[in-house]
N, CA and C of each residue as an Amber inpcrd file, in Angstrom:
protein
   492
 -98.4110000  20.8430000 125.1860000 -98.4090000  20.7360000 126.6280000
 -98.5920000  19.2800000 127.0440000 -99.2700000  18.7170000 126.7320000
 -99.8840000  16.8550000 127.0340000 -98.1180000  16.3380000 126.7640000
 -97.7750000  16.9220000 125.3570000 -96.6130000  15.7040000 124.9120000
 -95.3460000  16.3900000 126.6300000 -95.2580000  17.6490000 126.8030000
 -94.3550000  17.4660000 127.9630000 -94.9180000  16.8570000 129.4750000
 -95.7070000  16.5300000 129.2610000 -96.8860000  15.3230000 130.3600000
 -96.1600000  14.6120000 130.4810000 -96.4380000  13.8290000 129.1210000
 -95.9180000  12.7750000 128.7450000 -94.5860000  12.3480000 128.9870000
 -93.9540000  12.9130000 128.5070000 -92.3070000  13.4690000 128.6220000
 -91.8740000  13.0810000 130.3000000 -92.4890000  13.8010000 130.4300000
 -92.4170000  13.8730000 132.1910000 -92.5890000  12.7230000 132.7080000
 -93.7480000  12.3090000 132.2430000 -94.7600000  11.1940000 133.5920000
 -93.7650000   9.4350000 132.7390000 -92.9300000   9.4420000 131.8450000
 -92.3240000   8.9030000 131.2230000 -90.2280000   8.7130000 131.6990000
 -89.9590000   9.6610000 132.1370000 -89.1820000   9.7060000 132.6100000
 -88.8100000   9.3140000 134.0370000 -90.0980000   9.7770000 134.6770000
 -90.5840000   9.5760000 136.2410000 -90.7250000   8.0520000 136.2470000
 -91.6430000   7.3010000 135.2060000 -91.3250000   5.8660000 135.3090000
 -90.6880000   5.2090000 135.2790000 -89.0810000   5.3120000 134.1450000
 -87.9120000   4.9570000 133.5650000 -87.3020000   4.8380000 135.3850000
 -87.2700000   6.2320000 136.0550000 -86.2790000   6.5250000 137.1030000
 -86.9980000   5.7240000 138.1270000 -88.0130000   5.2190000 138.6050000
 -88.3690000   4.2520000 139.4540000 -87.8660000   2.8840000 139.2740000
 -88.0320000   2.6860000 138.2200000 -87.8390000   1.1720000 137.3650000
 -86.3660000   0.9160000 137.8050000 -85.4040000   2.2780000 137.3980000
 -84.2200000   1.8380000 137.7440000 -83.8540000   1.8220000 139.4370000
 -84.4540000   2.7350000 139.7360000 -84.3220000   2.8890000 141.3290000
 -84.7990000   1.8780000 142.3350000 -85.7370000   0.8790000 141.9650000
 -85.8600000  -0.1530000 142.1090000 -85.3530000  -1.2660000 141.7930000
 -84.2770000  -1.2550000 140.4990000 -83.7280000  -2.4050000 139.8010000
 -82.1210000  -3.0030000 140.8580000 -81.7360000  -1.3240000 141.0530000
 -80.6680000  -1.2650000 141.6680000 -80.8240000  -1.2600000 143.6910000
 -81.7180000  -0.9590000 143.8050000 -82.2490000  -1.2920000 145.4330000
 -82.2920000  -2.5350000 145.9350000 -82.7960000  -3.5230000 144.7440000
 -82.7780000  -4.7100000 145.0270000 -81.6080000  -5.8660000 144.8880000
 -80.8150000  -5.0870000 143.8010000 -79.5130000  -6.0640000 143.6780000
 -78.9190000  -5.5330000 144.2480000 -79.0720000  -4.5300000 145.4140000
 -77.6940000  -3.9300000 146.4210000 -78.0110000  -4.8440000 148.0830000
 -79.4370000  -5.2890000 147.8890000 -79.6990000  -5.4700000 149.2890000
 -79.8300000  -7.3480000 149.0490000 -79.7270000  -7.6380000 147.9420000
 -79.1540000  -9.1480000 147.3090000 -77.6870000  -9.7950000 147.8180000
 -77.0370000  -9.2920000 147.9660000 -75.9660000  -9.6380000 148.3080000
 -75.4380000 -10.2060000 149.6090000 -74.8120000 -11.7630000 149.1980000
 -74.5370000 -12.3110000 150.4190000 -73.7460000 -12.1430000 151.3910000
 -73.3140000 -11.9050000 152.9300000 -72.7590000 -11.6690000 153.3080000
 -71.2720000 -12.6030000 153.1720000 -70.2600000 -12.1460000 153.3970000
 -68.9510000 -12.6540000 153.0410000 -68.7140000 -13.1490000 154.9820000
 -67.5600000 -14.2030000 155.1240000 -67.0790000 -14.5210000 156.0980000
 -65.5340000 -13.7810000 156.3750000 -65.6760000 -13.8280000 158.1990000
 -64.9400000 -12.7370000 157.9530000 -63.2750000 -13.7490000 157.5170000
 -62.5850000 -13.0590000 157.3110000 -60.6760000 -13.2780000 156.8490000
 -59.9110000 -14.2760000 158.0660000 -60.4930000 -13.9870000 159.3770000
 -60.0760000 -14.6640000 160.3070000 -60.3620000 -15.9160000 160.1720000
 -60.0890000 -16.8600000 160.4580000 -60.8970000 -18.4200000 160.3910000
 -61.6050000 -18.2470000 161.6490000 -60.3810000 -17.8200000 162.8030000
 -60.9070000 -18.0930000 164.3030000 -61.6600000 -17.2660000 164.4200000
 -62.5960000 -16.3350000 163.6620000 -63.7860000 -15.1380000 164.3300000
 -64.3930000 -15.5410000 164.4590000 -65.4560000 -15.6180000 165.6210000
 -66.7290000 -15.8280000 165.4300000 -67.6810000 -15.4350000 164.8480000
 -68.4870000 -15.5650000 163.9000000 -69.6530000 -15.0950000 163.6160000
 -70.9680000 -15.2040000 163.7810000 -71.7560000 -13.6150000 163.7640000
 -72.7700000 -13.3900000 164.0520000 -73.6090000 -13.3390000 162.9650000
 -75.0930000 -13.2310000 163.2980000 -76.3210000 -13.0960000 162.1440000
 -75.5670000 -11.5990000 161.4190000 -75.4040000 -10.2350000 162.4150000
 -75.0870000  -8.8970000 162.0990000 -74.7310000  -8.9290000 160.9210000
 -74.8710000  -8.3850000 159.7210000 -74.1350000  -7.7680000 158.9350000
 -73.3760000  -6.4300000 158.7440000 -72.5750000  -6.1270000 158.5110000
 -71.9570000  -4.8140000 158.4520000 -71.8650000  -3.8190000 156.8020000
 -72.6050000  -3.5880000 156.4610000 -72.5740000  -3.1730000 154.9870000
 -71.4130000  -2.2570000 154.8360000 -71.1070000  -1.8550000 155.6230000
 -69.8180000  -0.6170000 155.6950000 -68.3340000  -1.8520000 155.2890000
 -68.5570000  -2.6360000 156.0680000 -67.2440000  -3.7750000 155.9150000
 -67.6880000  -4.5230000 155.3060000 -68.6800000  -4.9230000 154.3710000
 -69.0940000  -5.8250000 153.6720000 -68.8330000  -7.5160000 154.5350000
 -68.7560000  -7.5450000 155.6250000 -68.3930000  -8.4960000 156.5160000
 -69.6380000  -9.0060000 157.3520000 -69.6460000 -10.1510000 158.0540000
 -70.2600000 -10.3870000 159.2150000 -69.5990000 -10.3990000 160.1700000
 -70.3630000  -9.7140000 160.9560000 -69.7250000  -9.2940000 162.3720000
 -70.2210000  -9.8430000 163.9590000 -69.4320000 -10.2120000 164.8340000
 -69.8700000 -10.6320000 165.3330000 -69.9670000  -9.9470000 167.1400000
 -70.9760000  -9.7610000 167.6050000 -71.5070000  -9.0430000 168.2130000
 -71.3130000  -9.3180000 169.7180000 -71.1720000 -10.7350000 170.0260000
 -70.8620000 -10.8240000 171.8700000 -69.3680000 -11.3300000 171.3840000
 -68.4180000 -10.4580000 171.2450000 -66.9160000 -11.1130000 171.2610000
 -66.2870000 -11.2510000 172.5870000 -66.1170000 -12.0880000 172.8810000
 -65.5530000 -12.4020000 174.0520000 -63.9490000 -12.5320000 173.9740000
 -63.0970000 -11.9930000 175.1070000 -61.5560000 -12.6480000 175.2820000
 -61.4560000 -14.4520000 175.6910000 -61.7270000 -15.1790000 174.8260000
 -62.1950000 -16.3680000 175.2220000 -60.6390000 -17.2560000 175.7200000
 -59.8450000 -16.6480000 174.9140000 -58.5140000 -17.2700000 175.1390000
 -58.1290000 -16.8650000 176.3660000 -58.0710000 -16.0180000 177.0870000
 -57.6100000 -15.5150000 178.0780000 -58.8050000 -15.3110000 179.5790000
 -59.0270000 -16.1530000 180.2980000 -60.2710000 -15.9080000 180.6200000
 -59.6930000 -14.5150000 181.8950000 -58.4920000 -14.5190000 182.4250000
 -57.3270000 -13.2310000 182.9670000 -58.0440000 -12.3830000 182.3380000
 -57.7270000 -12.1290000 181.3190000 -58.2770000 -11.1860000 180.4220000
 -59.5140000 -10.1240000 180.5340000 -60.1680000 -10.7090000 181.6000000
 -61.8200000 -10.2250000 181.3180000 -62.7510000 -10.4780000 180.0570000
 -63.7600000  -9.9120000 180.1420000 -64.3060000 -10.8210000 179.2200000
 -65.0920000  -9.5980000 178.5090000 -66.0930000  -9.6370000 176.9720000
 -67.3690000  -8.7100000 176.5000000 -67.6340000  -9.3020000 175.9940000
 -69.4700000  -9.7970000 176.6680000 -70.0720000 -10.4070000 176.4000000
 -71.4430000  -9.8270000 176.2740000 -72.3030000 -10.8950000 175.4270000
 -73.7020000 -10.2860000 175.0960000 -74.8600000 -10.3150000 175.7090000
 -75.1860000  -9.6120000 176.6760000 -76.4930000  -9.7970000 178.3030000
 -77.4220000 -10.9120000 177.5230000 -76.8910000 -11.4710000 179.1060000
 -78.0360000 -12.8720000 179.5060000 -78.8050000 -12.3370000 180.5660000
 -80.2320000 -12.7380000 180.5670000 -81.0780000 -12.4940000 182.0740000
 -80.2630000 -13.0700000 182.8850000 -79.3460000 -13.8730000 183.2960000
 -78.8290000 -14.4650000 184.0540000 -77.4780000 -13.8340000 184.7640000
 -77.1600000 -13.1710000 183.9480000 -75.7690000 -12.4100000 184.1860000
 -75.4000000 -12.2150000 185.6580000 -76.6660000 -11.7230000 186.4700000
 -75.6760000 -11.6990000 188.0200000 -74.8860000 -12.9720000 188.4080000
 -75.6850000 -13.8720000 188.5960000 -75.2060000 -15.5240000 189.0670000
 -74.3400000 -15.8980000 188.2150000 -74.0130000 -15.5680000 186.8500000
 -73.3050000 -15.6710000 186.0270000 -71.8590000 -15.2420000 186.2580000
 -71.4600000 -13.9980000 186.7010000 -70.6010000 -13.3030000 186.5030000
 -70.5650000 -12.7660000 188.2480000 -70.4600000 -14.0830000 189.0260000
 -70.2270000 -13.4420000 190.3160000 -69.1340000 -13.2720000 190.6540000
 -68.7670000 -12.1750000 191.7900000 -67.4510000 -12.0130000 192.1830000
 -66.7180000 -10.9500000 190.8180000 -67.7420000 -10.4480000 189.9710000
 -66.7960000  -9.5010000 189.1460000 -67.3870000  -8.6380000 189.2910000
 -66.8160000  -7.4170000 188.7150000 -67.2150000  -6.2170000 188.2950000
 -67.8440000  -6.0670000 186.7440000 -69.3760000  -6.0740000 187.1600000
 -69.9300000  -5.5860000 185.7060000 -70.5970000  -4.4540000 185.4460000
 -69.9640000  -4.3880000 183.8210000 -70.0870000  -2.9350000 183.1860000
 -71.6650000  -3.2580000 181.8500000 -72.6460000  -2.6970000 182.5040000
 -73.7870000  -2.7800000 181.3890000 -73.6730000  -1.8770000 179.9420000
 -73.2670000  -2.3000000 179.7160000 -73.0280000  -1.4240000 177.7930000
 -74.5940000  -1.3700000 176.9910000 -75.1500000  -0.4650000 177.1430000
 -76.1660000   0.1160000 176.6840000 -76.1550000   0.5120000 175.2850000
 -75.9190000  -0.6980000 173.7530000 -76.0460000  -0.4470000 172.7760000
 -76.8690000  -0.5450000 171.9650000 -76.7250000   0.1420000 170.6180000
 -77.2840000   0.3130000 169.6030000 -76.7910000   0.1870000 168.4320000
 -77.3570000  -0.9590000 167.5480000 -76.4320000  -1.2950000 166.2830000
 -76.9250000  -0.4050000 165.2620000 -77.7520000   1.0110000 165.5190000
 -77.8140000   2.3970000 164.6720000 -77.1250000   3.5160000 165.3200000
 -76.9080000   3.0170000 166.4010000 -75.9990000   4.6150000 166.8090000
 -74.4530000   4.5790000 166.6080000 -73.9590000   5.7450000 165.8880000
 -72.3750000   5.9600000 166.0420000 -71.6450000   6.1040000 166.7600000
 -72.1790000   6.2890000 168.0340000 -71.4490000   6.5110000 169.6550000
 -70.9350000   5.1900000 169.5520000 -72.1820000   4.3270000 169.8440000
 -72.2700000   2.9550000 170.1650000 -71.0900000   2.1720000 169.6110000
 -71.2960000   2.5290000 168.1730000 -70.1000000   1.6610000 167.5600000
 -68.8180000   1.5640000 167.6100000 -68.4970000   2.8890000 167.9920000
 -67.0100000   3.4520000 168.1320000 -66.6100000   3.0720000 169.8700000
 -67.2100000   3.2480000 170.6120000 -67.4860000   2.3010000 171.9270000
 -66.6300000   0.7660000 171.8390000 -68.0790000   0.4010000 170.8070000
 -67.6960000  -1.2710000 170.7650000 -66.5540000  -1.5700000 169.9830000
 -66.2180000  -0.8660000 168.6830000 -64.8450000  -1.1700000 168.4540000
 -63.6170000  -1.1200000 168.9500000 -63.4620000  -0.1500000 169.9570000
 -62.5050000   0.6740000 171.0900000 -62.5020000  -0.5720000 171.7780000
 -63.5910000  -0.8990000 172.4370000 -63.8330000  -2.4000000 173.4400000
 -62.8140000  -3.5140000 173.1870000 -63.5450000  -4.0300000 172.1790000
 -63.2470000  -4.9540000 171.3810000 -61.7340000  -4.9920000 171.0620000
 -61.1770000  -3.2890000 170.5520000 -59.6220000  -3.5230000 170.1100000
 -58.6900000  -3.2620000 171.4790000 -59.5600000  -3.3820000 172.8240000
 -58.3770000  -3.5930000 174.1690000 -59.2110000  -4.7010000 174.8880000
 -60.0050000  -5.9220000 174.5920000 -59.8710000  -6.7310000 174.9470000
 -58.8630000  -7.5480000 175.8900000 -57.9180000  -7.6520000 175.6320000
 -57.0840000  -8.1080000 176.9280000 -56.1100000  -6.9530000 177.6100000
 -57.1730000  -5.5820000 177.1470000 -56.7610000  -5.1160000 178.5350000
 -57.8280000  -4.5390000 179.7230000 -59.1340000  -5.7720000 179.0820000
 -59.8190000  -5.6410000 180.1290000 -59.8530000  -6.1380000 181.5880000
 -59.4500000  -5.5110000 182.9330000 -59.1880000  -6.3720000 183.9500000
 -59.8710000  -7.5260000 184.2410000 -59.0150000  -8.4510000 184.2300000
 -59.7660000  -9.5680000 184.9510000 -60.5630000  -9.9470000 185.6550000
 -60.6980000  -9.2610000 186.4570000 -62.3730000  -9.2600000 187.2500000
 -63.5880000  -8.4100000 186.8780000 -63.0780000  -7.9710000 185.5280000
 -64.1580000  -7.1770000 184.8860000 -64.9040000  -7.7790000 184.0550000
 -66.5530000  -7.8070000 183.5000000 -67.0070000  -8.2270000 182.6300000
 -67.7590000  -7.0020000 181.9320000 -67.1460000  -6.7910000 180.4940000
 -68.4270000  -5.3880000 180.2220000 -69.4110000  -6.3280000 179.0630000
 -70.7140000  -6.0500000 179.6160000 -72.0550000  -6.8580000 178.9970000
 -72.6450000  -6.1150000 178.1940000 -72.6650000  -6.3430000 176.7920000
 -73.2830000  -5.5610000 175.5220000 -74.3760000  -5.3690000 175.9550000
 -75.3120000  -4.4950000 176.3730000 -76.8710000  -4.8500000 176.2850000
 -77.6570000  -3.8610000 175.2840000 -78.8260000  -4.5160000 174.8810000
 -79.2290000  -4.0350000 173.5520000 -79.8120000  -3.2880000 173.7350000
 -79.5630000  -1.8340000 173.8350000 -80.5050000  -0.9160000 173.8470000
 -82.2290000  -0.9730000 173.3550000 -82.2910000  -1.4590000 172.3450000
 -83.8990000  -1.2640000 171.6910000 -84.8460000  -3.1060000 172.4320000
 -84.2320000  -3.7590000 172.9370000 -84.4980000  -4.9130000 173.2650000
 -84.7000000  -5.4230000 175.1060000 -83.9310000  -4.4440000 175.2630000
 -83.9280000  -4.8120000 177.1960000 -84.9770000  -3.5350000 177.6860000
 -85.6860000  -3.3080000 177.3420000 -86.8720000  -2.2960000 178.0140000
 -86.7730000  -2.5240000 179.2590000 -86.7290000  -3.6560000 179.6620000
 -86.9980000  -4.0070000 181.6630000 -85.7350000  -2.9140000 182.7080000
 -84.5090000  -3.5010000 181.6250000 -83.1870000  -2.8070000 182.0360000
 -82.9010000  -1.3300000 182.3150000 -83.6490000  -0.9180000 180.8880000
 -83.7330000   0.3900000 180.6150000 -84.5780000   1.0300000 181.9110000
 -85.4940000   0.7650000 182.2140000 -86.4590000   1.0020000 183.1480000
 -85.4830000   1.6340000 184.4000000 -85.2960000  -0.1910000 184.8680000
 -84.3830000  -0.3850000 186.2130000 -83.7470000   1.0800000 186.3610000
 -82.4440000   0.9730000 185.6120000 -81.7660000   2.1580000 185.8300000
 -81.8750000   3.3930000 184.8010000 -83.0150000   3.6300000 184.7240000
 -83.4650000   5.1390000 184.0110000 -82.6060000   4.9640000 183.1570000
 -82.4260000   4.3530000 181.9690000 -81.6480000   4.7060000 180.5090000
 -82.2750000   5.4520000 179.9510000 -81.7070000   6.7630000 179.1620000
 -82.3850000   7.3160000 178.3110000 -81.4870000   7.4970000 177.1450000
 -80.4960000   7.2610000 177.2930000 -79.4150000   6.9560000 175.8300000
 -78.7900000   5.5270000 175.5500000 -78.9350000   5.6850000 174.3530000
 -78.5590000   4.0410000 174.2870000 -77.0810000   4.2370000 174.1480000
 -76.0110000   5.2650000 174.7030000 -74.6800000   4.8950000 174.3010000
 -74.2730000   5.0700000 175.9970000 -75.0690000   5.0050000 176.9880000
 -74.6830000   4.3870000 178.8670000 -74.3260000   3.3370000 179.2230000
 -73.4690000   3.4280000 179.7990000 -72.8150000   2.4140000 180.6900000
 -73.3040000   2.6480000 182.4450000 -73.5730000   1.2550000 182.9200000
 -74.1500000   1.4030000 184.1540000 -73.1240000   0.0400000 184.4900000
 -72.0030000   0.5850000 186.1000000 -71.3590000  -0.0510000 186.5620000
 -72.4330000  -0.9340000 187.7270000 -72.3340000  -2.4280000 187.9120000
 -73.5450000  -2.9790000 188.9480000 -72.5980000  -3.6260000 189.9220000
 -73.6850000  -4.0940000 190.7860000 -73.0690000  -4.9670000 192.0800000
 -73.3410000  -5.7380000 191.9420000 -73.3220000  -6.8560000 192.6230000
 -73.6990000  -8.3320000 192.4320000 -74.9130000  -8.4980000 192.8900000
 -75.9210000  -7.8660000 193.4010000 -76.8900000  -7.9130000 193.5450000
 -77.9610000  -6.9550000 192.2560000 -77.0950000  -6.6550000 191.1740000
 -77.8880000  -5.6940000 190.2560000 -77.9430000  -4.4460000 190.5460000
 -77.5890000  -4.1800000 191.3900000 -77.8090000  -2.0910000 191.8580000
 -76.8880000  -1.4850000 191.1950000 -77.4810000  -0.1070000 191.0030000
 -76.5170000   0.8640000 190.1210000 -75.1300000   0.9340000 191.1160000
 -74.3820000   1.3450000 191.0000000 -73.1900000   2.1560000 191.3520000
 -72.4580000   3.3550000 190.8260000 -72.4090000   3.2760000 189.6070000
 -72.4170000   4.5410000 188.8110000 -72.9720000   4.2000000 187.4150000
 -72.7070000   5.7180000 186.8290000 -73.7110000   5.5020000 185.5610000
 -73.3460000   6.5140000 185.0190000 -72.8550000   6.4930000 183.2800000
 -72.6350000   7.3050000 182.4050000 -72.9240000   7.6960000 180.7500000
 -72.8420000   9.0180000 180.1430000 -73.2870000   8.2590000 178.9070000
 -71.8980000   8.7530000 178.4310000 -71.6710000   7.7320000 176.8700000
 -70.4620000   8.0060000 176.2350000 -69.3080000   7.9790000 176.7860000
 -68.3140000   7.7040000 176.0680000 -66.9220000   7.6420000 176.4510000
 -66.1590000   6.2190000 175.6880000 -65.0010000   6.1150000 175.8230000
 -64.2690000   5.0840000 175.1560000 -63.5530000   3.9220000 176.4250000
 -62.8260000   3.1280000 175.8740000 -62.3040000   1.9340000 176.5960000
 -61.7980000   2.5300000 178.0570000 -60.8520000   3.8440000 177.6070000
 -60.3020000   4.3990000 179.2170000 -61.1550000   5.0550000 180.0270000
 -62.4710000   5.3390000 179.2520000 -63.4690000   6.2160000 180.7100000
 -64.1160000   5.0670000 181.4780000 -64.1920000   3.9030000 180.6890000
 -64.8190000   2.7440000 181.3610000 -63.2770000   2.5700000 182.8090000
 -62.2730000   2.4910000 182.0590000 -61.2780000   1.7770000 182.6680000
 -61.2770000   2.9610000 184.1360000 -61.2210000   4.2740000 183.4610000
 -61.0260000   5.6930000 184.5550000 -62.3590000   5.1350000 186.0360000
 -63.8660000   4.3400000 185.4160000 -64.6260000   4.5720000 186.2690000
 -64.9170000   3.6280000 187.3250000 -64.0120000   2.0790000 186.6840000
 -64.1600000   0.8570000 187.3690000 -63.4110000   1.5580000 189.0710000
């Protein structure tokens, strides 16, 4: 009985040793740049794309274009005379991401007087407050004075576009 103890409490050590050997050379690894020259990059890593990713992408070439950018406290005075869309994200939620990639891949067909502003779900508490967020995958359309106008959770590039 002791020697299948043994056996046991021996095997159980082997499988930590490795489970630790390999935890650490997976989370070792440097991030790669992305293929584009012209991308910008962010701190983000993406382990799924083995890439760095970059997180306030803006239509910078096209300023027509509209713009998605990453909330500044400043944003009203910033972005006067447009229509802004508060993007209520989360770099753990799957809503979120599929959101921001959708975003991101109609970039210039965001209207021109539109700005949609990433904001960080786990980081803007004040925001969250303001307009009662309780999901981090809402969008809150504002005025230039900051007031709600409408407010939703979920959806892709055309429910934004359906709500402007």
């Amino acid at each position: 009985m002791n020697k299948n103890i043994l056996i046991t409490f021996s095997i159980i050590a082997v499988a930590a040793m490795l489970g630790g050997f390999f935890l650490s050379s997976s989370s070792n690894k440097s991030p790669k740049m992305a293929a584009d020259p012209t991308a910008v990059i962010d701190e983000t890593y993406s382990e799924s794309t083995d890439v760095m990713v970059k997180d306030d992408v803006m239509a910078q070439d096209s300023e027509a274009a509209g713009q998605y950018v990453t909330y500044t406290a400043d944003y009203l005075s910033k972005y006067q005379g447009k229509t802004k869309v508060l993007f209520f994200h989360a770099s753990w939620c799957p809503v979120c991401k599929t959101a921001d990639k959708d975003i991101k891949d109609n970039l210039a067909n965001i209207p021109g007087d539109t700005i949609i502003i990433k904001t960080d779900y786990d980081k803007e508490g004040d925001l969250k407050k303001k307009y009662a967020i309780t999901y981090q995958h809402t969008f809150v359309i504002v005025d230039g004075q900051g007031n709600e106008v409408t407010k939703w959770n979920g959806g892709d590039f055309n429910e934004i576009l359906r709500r402007l």
